[in-house]
Backbone bond lengths (Angstrom), bond angles and torsions (degrees), N, CA, C in turn:
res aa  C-N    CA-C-N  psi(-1)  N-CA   C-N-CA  omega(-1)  CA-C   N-CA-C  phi
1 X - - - 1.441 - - 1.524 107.93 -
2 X 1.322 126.87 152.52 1.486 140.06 -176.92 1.169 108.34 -80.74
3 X 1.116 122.37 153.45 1.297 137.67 155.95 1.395 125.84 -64.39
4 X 1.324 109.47 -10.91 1.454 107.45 167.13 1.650 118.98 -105.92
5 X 1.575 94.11 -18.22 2.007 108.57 169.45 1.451 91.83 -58.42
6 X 1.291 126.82 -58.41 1.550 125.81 -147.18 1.574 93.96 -68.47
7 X 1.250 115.37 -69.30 1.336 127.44 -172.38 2.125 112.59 -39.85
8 X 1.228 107.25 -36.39 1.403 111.23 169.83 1.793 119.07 -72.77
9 X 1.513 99.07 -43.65 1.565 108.81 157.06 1.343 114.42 -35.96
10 X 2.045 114.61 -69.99 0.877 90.64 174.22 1.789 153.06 -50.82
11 X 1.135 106.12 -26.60 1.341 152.03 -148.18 2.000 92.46 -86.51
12 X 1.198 94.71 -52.88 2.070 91.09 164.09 0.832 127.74 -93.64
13 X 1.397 113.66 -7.37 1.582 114.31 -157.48 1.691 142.39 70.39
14 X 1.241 109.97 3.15 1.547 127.90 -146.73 2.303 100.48 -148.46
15 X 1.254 106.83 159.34 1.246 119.00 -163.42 1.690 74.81 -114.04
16 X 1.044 136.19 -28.48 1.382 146.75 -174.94 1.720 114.14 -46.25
17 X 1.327 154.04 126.21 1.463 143.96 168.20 1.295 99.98 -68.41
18 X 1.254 120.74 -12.45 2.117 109.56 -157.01 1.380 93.05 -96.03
19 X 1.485 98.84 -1.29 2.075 83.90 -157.25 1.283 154.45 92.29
20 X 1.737 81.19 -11.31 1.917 93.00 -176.33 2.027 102.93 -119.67
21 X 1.392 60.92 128.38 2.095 77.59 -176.90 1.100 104.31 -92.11
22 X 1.469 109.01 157.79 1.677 120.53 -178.34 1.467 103.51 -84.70
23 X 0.982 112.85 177.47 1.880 119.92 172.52 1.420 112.49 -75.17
24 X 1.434 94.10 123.51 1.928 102.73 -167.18 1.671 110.02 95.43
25 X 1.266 116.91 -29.56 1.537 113.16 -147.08 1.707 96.90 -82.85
26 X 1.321 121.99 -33.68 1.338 120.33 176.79 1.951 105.30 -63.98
27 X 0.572 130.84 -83.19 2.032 125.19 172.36 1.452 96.63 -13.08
28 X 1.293 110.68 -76.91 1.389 111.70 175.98 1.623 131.85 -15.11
29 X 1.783 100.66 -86.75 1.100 107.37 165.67 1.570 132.48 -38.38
30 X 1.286 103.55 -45.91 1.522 115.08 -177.50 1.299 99.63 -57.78
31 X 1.361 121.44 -66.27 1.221 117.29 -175.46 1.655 117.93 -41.24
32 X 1.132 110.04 -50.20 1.813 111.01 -165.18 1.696 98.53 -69.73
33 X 1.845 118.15 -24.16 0.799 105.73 -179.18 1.485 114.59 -74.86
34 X 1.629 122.74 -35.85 1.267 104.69 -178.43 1.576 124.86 -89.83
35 X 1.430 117.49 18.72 1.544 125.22 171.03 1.715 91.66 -94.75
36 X 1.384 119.92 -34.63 1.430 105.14 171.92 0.865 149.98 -51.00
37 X 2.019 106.15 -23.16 1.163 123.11 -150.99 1.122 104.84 -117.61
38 X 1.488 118.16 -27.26 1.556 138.14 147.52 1.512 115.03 -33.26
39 X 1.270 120.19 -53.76 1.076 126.45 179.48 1.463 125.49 -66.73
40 X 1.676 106.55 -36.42 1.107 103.14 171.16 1.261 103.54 -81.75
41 X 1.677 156.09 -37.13 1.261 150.43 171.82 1.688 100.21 -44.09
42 X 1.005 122.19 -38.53 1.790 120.12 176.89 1.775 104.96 -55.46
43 X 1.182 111.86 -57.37 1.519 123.81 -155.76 1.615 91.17 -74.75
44 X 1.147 115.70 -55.84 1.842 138.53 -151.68 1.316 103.23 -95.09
45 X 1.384 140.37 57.03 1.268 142.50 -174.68 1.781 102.69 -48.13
46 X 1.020 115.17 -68.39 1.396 121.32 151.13 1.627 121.63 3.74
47 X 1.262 90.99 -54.04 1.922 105.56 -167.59 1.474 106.56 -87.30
48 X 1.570 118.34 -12.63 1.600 113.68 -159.38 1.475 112.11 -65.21
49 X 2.081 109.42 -38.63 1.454 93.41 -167.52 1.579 103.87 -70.47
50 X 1.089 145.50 1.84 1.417 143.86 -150.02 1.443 101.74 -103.32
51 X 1.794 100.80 -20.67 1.628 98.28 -154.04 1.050 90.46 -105.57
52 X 1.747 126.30 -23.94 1.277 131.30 -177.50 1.927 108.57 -57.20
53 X 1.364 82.84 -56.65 1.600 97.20 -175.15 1.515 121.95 -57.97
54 X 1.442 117.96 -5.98 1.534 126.30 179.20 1.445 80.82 -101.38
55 X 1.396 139.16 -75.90 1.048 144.68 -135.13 1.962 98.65 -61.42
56 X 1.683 120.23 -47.06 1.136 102.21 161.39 1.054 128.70 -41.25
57 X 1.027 133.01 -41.64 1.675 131.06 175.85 1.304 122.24 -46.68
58 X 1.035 115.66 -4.15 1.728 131.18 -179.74 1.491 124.57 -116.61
59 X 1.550 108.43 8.53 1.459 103.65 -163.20 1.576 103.91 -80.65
60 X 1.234 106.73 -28.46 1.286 111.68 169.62 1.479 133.18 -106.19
61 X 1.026 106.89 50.69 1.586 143.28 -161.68 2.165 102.56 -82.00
62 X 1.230 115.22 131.86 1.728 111.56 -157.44 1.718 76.30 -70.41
63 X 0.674 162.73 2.37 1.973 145.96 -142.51 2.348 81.93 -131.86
64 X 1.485 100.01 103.51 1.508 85.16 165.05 1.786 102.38 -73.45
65 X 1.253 151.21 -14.65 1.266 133.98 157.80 1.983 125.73 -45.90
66 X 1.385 94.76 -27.77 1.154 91.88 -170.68 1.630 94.10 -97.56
67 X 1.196 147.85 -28.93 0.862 159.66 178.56 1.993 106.51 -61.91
68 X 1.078 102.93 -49.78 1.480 108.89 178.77 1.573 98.61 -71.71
69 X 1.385 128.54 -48.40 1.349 127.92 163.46 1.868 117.03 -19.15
70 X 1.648 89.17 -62.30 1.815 85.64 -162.71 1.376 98.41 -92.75
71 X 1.089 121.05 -1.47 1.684 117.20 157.81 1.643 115.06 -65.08
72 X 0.974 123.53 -30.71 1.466 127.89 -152.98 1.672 69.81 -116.96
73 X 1.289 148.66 -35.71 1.557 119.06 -171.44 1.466 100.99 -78.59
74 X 1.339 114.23 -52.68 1.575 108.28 -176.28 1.863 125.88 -44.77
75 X 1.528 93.04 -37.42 1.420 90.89 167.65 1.323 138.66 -56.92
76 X 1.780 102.26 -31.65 1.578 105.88 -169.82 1.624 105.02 -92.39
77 X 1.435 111.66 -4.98 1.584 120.96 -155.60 2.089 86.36 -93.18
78 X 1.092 110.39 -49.99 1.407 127.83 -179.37 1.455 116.12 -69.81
79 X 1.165 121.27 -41.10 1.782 118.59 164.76 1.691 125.65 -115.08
80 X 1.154 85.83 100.82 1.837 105.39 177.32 1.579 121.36 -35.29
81 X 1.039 112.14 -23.10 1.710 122.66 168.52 1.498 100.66 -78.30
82 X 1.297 140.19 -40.81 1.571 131.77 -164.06 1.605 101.24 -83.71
83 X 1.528 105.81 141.85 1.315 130.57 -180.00 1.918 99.10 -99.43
84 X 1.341 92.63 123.28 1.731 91.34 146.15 1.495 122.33 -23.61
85 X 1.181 129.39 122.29 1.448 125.99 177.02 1.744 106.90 -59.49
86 X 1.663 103.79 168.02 1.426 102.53 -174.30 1.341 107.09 -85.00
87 X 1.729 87.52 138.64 1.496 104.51 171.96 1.473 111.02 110.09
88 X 1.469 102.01 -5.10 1.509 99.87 -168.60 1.963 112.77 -96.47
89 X 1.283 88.42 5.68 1.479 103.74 169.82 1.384 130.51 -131.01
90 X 1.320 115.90 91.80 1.558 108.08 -165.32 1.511 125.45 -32.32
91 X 1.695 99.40 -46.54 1.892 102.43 174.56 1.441 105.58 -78.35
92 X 1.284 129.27 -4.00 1.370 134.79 165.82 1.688 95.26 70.16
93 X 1.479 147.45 27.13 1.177 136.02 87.87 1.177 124.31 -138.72
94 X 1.309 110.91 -173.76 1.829 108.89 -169.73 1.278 126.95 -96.53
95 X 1.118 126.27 130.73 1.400 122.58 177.66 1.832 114.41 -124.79
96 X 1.368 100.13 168.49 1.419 105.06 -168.65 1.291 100.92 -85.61
């Protein structure tokens, strides 16, 4: 998936093109979208300020889940010593 699919995901909330999410499915999505995007900001140093700058857009997001989300992404995306939390990588780390 692109970096700009994910980033629009985030951006509706929904896996949906029309825009309309099912019940639950917007938290959801957002979420998978911003552990996704995290991940690629880990791998894609390149991609971070881009991902940073969507991902602000959410800090104040009505869902404190999603909000604790881009708190905990911005941190690991911004300091080179922090690892993705566990679990957030199936091979449990990243490679090129």
């Amino acid at each position: 998936m692109s970096l700009n699919a994910l980033i629009a995901m985030l951006k509706r909330g929904t896996l949906a093109s029309d825009g309309k999410a099912g019940e639950g499915e917007g938290v959801f999505v957002k979420g998978w979208s911003i552990v996704s995007l995290t991940i690629i900001g880990k791998k894609y140093p390149l991609k971070r300020e881009r991902i940073l700058r969507e991902l602000k857009k959410f800090e104040r997001d009505e869902r404190a889940s999603v909000r604790s989300k881009v708190k905990k992404a911005m941190e690991v995306l911004t300091d080179e010593t922090k690892d993705l939390p566990k679990g957030r990588s199936k091979s449990g780390q990243l490679s090129g």
